[in-house]
N, C-alpha and C positions, 0 to 999 in steps of 0.2 A: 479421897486424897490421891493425888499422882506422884509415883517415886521415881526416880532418876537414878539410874546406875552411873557411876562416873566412869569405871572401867570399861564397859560398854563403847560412854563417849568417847576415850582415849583410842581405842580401834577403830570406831569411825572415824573419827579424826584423821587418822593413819593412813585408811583406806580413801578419806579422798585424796590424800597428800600422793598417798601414789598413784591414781588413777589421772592427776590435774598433771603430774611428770610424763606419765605414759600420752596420755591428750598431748602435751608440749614434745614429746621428741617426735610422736606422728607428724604433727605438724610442720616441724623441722624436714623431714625426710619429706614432703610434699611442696612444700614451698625452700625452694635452696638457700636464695639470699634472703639476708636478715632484713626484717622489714621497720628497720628502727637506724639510725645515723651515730657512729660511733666514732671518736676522736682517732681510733687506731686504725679505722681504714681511712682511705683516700681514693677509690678503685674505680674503672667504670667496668662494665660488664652489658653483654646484649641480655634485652630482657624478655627471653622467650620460657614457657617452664617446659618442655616435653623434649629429647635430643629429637625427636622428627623435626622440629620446628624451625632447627639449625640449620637447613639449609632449605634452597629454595631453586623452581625452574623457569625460566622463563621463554615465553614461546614466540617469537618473533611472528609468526605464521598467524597468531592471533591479534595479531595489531594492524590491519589492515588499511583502514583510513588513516588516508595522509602517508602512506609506505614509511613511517619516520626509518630514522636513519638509528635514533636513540629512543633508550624510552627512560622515564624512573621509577625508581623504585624505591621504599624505603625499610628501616631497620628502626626499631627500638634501643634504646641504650637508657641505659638507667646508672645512677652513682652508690656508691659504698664511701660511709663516712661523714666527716660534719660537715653541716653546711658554712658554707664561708660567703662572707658581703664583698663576694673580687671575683673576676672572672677566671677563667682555668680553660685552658687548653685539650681539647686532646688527641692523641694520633691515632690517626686509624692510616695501615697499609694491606696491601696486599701479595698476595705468593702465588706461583702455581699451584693447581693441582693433579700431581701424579696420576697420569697416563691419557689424561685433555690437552688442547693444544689450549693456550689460556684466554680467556673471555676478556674483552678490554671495558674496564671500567672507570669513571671519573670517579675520584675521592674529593668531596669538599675540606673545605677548612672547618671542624667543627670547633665552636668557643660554648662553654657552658656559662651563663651568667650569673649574677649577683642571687647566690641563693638555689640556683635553680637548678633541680636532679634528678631529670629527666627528659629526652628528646627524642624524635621522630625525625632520624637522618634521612635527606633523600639523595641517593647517590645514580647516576646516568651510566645501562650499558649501552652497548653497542650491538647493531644487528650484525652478527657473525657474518665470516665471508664466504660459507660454503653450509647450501641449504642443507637440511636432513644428517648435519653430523653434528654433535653434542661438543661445547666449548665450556670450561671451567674456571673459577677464578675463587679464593679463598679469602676475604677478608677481614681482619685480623685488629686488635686493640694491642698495640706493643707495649704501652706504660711509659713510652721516652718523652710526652707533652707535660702537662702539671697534673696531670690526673695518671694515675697507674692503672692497673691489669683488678679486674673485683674477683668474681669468683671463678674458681677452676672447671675446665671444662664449660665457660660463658665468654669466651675472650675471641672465640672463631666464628665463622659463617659462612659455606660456601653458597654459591652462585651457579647454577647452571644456566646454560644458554645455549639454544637453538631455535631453528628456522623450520618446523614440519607445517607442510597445511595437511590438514585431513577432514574429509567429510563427516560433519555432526553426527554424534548417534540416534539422532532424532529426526535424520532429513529421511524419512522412508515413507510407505503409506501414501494418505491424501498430499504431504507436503512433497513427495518428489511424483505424484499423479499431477496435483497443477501448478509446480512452479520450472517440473523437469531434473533431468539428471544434475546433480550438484559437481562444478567444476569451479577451479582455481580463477577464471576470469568472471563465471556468472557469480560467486562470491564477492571476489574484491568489487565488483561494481556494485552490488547489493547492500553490499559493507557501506560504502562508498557515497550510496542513494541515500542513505538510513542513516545517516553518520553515527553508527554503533556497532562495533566490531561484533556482538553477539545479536544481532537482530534477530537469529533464525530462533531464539528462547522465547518471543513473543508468539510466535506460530503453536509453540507446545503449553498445554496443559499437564505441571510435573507431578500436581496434586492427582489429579485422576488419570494421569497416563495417557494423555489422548489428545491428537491434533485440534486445533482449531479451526473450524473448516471457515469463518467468515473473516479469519484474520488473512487467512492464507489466498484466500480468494482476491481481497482491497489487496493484499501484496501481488499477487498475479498483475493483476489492474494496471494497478498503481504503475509496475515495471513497464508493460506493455506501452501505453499511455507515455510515459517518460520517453522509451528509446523508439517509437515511433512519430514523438512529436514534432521534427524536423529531421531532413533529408540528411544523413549525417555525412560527413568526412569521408569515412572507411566503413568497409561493409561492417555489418553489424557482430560481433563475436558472439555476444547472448543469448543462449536460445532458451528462450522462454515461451512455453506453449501457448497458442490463444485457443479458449474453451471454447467448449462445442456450446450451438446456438441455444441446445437446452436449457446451459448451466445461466441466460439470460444476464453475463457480462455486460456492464458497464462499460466498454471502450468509448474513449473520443476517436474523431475523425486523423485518421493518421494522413502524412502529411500527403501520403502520393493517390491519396483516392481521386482528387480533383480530375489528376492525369485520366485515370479512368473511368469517367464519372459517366460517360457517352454509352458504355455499357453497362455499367452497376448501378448506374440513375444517383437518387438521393441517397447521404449516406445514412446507415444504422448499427448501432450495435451489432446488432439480431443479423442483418444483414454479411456486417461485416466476418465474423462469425463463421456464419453460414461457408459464404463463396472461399473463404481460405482453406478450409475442410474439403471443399470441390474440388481446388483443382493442388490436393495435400502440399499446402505452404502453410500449417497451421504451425507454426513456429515462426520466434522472430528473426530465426536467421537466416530461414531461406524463403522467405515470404512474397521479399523484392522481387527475385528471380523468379517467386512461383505466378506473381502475375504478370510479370513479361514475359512469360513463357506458356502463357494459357490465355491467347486471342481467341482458339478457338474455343473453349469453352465459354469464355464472356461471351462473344456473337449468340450463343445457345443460348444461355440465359438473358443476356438481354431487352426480347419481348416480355420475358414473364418479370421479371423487374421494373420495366417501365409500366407495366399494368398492375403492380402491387403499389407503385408510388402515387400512379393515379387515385386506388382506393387509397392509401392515406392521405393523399390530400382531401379527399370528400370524408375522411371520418372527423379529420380537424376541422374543415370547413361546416359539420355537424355540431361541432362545441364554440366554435368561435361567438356566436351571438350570446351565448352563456356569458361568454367571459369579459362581454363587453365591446368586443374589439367591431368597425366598421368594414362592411367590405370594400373600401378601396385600399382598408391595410393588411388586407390579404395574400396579397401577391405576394409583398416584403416579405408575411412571416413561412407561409406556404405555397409552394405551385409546380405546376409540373404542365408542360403544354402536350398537350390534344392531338395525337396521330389519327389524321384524320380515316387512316387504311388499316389502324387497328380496330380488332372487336375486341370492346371489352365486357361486354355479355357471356354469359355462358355458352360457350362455342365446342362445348363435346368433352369438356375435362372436368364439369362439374361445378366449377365456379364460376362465379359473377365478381367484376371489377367493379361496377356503379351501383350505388346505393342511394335509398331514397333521404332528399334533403328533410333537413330539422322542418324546414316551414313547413314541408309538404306532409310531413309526419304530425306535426304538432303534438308532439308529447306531453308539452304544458299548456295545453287546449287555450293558445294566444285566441284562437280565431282565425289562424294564416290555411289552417287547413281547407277551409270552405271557399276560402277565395281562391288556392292554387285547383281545385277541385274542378270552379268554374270555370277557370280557362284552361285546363290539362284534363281535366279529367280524373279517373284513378291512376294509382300508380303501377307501374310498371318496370322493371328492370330496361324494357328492350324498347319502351315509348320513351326514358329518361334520356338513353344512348342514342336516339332518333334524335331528341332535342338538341342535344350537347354537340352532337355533328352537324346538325342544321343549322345551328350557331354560329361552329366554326367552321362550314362552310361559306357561311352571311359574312361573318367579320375577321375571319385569318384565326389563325393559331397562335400568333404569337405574343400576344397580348392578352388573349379570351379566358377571363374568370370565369368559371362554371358560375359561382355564387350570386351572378348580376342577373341572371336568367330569376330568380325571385327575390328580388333586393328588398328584403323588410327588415326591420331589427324590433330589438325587446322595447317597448317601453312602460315602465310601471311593471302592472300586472295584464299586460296584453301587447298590444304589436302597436307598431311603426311603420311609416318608408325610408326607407335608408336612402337620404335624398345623396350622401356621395356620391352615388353612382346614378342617381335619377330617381328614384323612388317609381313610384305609378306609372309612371311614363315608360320606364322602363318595363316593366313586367309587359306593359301593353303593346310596346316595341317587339318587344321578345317573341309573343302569342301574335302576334302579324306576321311574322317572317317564319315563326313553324306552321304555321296553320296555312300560310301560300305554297307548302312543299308539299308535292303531291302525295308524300307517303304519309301525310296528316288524315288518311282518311284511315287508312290501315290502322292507323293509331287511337282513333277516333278522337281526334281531339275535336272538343266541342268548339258550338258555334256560337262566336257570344258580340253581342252589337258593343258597340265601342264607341263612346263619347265622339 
């Protein structure tokens, strides 16, 4: 059997009765206002709970896009007392504050409605008139509308205002290696391109502490791209680096390469890259100048650029039957015309400009291999460059596809003739007019009877 002391219970009792008071005045001293609607108040009050919370700064310096003139902002308010089915007024003014010159702010008309005891005021300052000094403004609940003053020490809220910019604590490292030194114009235009006054938080990783190096890279790009896309107005203020050929940039074709196109040939990233590093305009704000100011160096590189363009056009002309394409749509998507007094063979630096064609490799054992075999021979670097000038000493430069000199293409699982350009006829055109140059013998190109 189980016995029950009642005196026992009467001290429990006791002890939680005071323990649920001591819970109740903590509670009080943590949360201010009463969270319950009482006939004897009527008050409004801001509803912040900590005094840090009472005031607030605002930095002009960080609103970048769009320069506003204003911005807003808002405040919490909250009521003390019953709720009533009518609407209520209330006033909110403003004061200086001692020892600021005062911040200008719009005050709206606030109405509290049928019922309703709680609101998220947005009120508009103003961008101070003088950067890097601090302006103040204290805004205030006076109790003169239908609504009074809630709780004490909840009726105030100052405003600070000012105009600092200051460089991120974040812009260092990889983000100021490839975006450059951070400044008040390459900012606002960053801000500006991005339309988000915090863009540079995208660049940081704040969990691990650490740049982002692929974010910051498509932003390098991206910028680049943007302010070289057309010939602008005004010299350019931004200087934003362009990476070295290594870092293998993305750039598009910026607008003044055309201009220079007589010595820097075809454009490329890789390229482009490259030569702004040569003649140091590897930024985009003295880039203009650095290549109207380095003829000589273009004239120097010049040769070796027209003889790298030539090997990309034979590496492309190497995949184009892959991909389908005809050689008479070759010209449109690749080409580069043929110096007939250049050597593009290995001429003492080690490298070779000409490479052997697809048919004449047949990688995918078409069968094109036995038949270029028969009328050329084996391949050769300096028997291909014999062909290719005999060609375009036969028919001009300015027109002449390397790729018509073995005009096949894919069909199925074996070859074709690419009759666009002549098919058969061709190849056998081709092999007539090398094989009559007396250096065909040097070459050995065979002897082959001809329909």
């Amino acid at each position: 059997m189980t016995y029950t002391n009642k005196t026992d219970m009467k001290k429990n009792n006791h002890y939680i009765y005071i323990l649920v008071g001591l819970a109740l005045m903590f509670t009080a001293c943590d949360k201010i206002e009463p969270d319950f609607f009482d006939e004897d108040y009527n008050g409004a009050y801001f509803d912040y709970q900590y005094a840090s919370e009472y005031e607030r700064t605002i930095n002009f310096g960080e609103y970048v896009v769009g320069n506003p003139q204003s911005v807003p902002f808002t405040l919490n308010v909250k009521l003390l007392g019953y709720l009533k089915e009518e609407a209520r007024s209330l006033s909110i003014k403003t004061k200086e504050v001692e020892g600021y010159k005062p911040a200008k702010v719009t005050i709206p008309e606030v109405i509290f409605a049928n019922k309703e005891y709680q609101k998220e005021i947005e009120f508009m300052v103003e961008r101070p008139e003088v950067e890097n000094t601090t302006y103040a403004i204290m805004i205030y609940l006076d109790g003169e509308g239908d609504l009074g003053t809630g709780i004490a020490g909840k009726n105030e809220y100052t405003i600070y205002v000012t105009e600092v910019h200051e460089k991120p604590t974040i812009w260092s490292g990889q983000i100021q290696t490839y975006l450059g030194n951070w400044d008040r114009e390459k900012h606002a235009f960053l801000a500006t391109l991005y339309d988000d006054n915090y863009y540079y938080n995208a660049l940081y990783d704040f969990d691990r502490k650490q740049a982002k190096y692929d974010e910051i890279i498509d932003m390098n790009e991206f910028t680049v791209n943007t302010l070289l896309a057309e010939e602008p107005a005004e010299p350019i203020v931004v200087g934003m680096p362009i990476l070295d050929k290594t870092e293998y940039a993305n750039y598009e074709e910026p607008y003044f390469w055309e201009k220079y196109k007589e010595y820097l040939g075809m454009y490329s990233s890789y390229r482009f890259c490259e030569f702004t590093h040569i003649i140091d305009a590897a930024n985009t704000q003295n880039i203009i100048a650095g290549y109207e100011n380095a003829l000589e160096k273009m004239e120097k590189y010049k040769p070796t650029y027209h003889k790298e363009d030539v090997l990309a056009m034979q590496n492309a002309y190497y995949e184009y039957p892959k991909l389908g394409y005809t050689i008479d749509q070759y010209k449109d998507l690749m080409w580069v015309e043929i110096e007939q007094n250049t050597v593009y063979i290995d001429n003492g630096d080690g490298k070779s400009y000409v490479r052997i064609p697809y048919w004449w490799e047949d990688p995918d054992n078409l069968g094109t291999g036995e038949i270029v075999k028969k009328y050329f021979g084996d391949y050769s670097d300096a028997k291909y460059q014999f062909m290719i000038k005999t060609m375009t000493k036969n028919e001009g430069t300015e027109d002449f596809v390397i790729a018509t000199i073995l005009p096949f293409t894919i069909n199925g699982n074996g070859y074709g003739w690419d009759e666009t350009v002549g098919g058969e006829e061709r190849l056998k055109q081709c092999y007539k007019i090398i094989k009559a140059d007396r250096q065909s013998i040097k070459y050995k190109i065979p002897n082959v009877e001809l329909d």
